[in-house]
N, CA and C atoms as an extended XYZ file, in Angstrom:
291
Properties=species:S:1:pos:R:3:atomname:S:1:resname:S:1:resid:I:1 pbc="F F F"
N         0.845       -1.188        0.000 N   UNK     1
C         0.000        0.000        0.000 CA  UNK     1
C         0.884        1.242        0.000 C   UNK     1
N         0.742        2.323       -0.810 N   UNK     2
C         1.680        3.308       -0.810 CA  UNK     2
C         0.616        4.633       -0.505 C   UNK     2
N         1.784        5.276        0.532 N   UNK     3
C         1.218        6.748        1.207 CA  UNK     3
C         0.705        7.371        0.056 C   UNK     3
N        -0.012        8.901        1.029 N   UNK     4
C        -0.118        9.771       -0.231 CA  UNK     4
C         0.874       10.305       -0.388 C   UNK     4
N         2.161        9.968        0.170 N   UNK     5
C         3.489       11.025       -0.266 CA  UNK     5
C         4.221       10.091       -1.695 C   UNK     5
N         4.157        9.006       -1.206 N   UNK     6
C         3.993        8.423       -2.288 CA  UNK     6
C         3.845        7.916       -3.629 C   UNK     6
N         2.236        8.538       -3.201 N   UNK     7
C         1.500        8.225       -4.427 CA  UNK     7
C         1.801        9.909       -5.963 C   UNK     7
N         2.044       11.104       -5.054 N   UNK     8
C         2.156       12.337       -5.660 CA  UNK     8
C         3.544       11.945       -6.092 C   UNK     8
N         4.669       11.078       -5.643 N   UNK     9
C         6.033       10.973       -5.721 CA  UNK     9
C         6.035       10.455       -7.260 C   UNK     9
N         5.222        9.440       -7.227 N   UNK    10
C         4.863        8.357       -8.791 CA  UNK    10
C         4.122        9.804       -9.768 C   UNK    10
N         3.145        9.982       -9.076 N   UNK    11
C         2.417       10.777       -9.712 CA  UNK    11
C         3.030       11.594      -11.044 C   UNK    11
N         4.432       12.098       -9.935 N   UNK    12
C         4.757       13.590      -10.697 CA  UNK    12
C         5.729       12.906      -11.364 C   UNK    12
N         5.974       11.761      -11.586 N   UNK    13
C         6.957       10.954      -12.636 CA  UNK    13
C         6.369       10.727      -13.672 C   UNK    13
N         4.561        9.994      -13.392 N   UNK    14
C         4.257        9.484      -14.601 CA  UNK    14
C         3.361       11.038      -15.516 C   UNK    14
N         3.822       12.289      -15.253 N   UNK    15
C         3.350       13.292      -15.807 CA  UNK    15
C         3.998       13.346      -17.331 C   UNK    15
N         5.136       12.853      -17.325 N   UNK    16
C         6.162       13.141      -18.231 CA  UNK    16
C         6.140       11.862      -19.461 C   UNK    16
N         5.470       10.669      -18.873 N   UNK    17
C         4.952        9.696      -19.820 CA  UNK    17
C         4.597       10.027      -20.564 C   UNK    17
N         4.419        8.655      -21.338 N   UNK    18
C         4.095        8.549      -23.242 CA  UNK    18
C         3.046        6.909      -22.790 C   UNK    18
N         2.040        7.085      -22.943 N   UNK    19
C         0.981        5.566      -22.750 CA  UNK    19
C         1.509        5.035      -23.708 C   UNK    19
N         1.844        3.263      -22.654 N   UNK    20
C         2.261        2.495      -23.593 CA  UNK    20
C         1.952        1.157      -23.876 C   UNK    20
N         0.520        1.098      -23.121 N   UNK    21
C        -0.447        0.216      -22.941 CA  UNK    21
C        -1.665        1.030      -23.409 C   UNK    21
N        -3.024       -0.028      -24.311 N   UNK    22
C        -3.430        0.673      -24.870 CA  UNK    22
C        -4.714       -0.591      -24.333 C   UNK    22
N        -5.936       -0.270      -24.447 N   UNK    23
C        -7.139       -0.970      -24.003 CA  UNK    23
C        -8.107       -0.378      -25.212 C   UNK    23
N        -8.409       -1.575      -26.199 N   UNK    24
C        -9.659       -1.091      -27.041 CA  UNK    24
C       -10.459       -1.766      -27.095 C   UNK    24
N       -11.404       -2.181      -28.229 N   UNK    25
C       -12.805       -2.661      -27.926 CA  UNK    25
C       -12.704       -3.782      -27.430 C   UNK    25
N       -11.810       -4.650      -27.839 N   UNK    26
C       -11.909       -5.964      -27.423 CA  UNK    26
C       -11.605       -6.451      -25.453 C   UNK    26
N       -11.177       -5.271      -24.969 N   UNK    27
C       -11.163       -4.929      -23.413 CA  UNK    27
C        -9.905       -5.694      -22.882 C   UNK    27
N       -10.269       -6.303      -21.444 N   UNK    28
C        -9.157       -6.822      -21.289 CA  UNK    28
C        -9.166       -8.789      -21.286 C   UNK    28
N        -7.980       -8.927      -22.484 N   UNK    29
C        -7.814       -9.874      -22.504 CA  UNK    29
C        -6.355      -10.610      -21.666 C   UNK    29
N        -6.052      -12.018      -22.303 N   UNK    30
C        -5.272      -12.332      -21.577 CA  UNK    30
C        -3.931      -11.762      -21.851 C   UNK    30
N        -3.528      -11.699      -23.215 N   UNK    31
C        -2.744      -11.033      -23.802 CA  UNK    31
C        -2.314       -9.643      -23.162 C   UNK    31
N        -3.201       -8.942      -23.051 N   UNK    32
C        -3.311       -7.421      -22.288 CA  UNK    32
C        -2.681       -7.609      -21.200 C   UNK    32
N        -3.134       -8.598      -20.262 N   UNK    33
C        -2.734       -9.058      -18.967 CA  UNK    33
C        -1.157       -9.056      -18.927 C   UNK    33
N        -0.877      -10.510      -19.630 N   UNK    34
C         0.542      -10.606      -19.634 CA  UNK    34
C         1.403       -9.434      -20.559 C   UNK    34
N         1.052       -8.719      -21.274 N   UNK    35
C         1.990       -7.494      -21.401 CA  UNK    35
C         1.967       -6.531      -20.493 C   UNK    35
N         0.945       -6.130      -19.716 N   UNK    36
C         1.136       -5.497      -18.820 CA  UNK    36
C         1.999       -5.840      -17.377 C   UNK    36
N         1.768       -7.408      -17.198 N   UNK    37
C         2.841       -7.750      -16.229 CA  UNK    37
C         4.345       -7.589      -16.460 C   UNK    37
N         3.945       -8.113      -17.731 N   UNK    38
C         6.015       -7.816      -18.496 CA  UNK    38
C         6.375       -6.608      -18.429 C   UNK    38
N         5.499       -5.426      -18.685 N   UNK    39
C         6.421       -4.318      -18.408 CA  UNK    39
C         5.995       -4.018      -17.681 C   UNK    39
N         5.071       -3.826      -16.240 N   UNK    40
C         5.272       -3.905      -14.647 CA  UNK    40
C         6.982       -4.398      -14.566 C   UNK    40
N         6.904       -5.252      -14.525 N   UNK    41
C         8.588       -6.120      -13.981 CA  UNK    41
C         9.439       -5.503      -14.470 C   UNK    41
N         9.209       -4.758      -15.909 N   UNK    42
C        10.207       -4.184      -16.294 CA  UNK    42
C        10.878       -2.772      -15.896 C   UNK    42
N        10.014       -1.608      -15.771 N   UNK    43
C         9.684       -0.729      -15.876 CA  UNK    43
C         9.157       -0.141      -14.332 C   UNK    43
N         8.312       -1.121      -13.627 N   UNK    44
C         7.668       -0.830      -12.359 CA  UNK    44
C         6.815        0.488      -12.650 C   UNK    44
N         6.624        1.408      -13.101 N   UNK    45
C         5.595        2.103      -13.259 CA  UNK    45
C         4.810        2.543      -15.350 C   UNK    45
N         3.664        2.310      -15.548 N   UNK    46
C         3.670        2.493      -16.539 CA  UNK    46
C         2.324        3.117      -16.785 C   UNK    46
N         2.154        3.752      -17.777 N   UNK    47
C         0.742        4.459      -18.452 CA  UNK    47
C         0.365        4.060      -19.151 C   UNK    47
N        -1.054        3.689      -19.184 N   UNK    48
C        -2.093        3.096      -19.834 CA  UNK    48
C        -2.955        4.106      -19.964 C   UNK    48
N        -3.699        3.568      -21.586 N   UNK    49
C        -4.384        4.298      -22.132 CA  UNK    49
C        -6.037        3.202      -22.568 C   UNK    49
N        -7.211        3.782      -22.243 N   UNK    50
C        -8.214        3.058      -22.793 CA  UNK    50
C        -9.097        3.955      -23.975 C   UNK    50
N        -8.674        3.178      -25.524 N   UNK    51
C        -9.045        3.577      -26.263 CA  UNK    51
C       -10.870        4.075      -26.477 C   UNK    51
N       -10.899        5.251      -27.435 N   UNK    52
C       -12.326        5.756      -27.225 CA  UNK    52
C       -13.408        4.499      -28.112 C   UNK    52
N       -13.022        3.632      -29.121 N   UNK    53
C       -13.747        2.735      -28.882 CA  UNK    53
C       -14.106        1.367      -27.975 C   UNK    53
N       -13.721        1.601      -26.731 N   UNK    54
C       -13.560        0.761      -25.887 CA  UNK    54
C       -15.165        1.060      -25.049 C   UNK    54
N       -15.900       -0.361      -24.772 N   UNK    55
C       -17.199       -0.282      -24.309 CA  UNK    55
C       -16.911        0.144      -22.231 C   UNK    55
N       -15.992        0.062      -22.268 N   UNK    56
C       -16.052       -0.206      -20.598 CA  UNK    56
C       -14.956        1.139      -19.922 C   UNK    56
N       -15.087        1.136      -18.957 N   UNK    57
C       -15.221        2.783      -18.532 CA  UNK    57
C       -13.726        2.862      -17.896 C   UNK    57
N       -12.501        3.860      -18.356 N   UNK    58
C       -11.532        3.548      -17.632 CA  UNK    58
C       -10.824        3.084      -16.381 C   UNK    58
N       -11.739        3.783      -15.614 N   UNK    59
C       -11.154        3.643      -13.755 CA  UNK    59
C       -11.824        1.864      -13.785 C   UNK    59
N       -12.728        1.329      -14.617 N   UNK    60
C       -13.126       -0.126      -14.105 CA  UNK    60
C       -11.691       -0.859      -14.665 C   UNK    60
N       -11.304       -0.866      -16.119 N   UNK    61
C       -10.549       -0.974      -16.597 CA  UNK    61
C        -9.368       -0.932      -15.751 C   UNK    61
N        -8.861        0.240      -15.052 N   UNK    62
C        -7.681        0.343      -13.939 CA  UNK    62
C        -7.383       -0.682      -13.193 C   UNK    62
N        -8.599       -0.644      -12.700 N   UNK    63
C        -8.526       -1.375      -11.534 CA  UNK    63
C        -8.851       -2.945      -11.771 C   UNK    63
N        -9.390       -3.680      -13.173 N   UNK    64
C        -9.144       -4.700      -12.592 CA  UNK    64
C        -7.260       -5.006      -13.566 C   UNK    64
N        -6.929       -4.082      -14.340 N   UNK    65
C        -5.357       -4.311      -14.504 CA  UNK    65
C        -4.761       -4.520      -13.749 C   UNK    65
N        -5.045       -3.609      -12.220 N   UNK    66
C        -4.119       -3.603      -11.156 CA  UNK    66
C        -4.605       -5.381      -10.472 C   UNK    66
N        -5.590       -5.215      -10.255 N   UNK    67
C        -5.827       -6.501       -9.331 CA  UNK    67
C        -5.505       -7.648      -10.235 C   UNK    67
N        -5.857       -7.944      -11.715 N   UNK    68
C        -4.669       -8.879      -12.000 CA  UNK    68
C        -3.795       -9.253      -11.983 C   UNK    68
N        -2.805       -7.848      -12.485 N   UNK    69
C        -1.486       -7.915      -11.735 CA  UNK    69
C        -0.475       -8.153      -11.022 C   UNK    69
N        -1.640       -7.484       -9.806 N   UNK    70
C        -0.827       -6.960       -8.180 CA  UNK    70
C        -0.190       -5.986       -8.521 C   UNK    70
N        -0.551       -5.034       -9.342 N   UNK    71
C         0.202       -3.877       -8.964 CA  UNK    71
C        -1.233       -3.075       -8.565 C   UNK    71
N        -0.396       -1.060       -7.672 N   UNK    72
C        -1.356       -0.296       -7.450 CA  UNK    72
C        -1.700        0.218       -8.558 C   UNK    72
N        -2.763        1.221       -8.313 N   UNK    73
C        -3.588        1.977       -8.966 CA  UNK    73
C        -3.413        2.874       -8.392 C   UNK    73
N        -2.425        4.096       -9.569 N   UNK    74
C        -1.792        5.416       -8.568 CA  UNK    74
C        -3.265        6.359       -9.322 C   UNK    74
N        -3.845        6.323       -9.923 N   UNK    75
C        -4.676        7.423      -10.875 CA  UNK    75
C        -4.840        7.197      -11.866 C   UNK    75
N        -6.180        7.598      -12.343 N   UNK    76
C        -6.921        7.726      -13.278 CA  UNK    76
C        -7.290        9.200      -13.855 C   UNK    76
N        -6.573        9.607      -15.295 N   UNK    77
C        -7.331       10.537      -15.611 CA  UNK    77
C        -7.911       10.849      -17.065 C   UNK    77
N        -9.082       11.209      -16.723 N   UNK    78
C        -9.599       10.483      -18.213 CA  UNK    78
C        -9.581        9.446      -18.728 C   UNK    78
N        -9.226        9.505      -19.785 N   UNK    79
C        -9.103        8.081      -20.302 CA  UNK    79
C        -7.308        7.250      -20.167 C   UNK    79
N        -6.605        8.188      -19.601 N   UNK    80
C        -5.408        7.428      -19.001 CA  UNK    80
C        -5.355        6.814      -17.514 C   UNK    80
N        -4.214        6.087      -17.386 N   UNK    81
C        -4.075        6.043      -15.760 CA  UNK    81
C        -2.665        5.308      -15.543 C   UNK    81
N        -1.997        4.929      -14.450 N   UNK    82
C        -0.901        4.881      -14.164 CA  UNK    82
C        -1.149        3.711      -13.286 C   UNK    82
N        -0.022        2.247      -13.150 N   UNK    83
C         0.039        1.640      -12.548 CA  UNK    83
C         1.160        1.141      -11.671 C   UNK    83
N         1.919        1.077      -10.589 N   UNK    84
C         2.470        0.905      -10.403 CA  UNK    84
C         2.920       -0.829       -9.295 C   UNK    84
N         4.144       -1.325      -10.031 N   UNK    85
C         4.357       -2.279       -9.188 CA  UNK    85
C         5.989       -2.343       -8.618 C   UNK    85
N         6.548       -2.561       -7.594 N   UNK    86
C         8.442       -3.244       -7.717 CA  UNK    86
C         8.477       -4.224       -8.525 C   UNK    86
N         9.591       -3.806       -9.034 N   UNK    87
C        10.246       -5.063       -9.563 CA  UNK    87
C        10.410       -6.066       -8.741 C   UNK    87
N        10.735       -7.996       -8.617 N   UNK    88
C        10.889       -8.446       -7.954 CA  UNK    88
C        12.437       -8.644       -7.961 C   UNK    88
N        12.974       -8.305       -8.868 N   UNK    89
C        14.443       -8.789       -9.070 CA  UNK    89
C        15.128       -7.308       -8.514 C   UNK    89
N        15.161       -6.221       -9.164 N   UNK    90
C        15.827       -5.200       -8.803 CA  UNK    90
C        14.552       -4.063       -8.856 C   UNK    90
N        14.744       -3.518       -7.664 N   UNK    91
C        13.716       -1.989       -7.775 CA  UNK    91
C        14.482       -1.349       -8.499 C   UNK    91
N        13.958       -0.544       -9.535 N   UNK    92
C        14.589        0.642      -10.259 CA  UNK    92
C        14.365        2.088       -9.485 C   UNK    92
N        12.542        2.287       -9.223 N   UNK    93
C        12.265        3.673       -8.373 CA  UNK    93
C        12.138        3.669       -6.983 C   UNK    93
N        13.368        4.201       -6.170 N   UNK    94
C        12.903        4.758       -5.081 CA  UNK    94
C        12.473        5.313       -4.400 C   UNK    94
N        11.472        4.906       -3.566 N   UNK    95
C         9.967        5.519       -2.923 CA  UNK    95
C        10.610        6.642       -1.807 C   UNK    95
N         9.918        7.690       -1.604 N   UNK    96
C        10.357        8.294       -0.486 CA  UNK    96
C         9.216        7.944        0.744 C   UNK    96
N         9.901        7.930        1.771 N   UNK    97
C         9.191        7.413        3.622 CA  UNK    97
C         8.231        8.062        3.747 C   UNK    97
């Protein structure tokens, strides 16, 4: 579970993103799943995007990425949002206390 100091810490990182996960009509499949875990592990924080022909509503979308996952759900805006997980092998971003 990450603070709100935290969560603004990720926040103001993933401002500077480029979405590199993309959700369209076909929603979330398994495929979706496992690329999003691969670059979780890779990357530990990443931006996702749910395309405007997509039937299902972003923040639902968020959140069940994250709970597939196991990673958090730092925000939703609009039709983007940000997920974050550690790496299990090496953390790349360090969290502040």
């Amino acid at each position: 579970m990450l603070t709100g100091k935290q969560k603004g810490y990720i926040r103001s990182m993933g401002n500077e993103m480029v979405p590199i996960l993309q959700v369209g009509k076909g929603g979330i499949t398994e495929m979706v799943v496992t690329q999003t875990d691969e670059a979780l592990e890779a990357r530990e924080l990443i931006k996702g995007r749910v395309l405007q022909n997509s039937s299902e509503e972003p923040k639902t979308v968020a959140a069940e990425l994250a709970e597939q996952t196991g990673a958090e759900l730092v925000q939703v805006i609009g039709r983007n949002f940000l997920l974050f997980r550690q790496s299990k092998n090496k953390p790349v971003i360090v969290l502040p206390k």
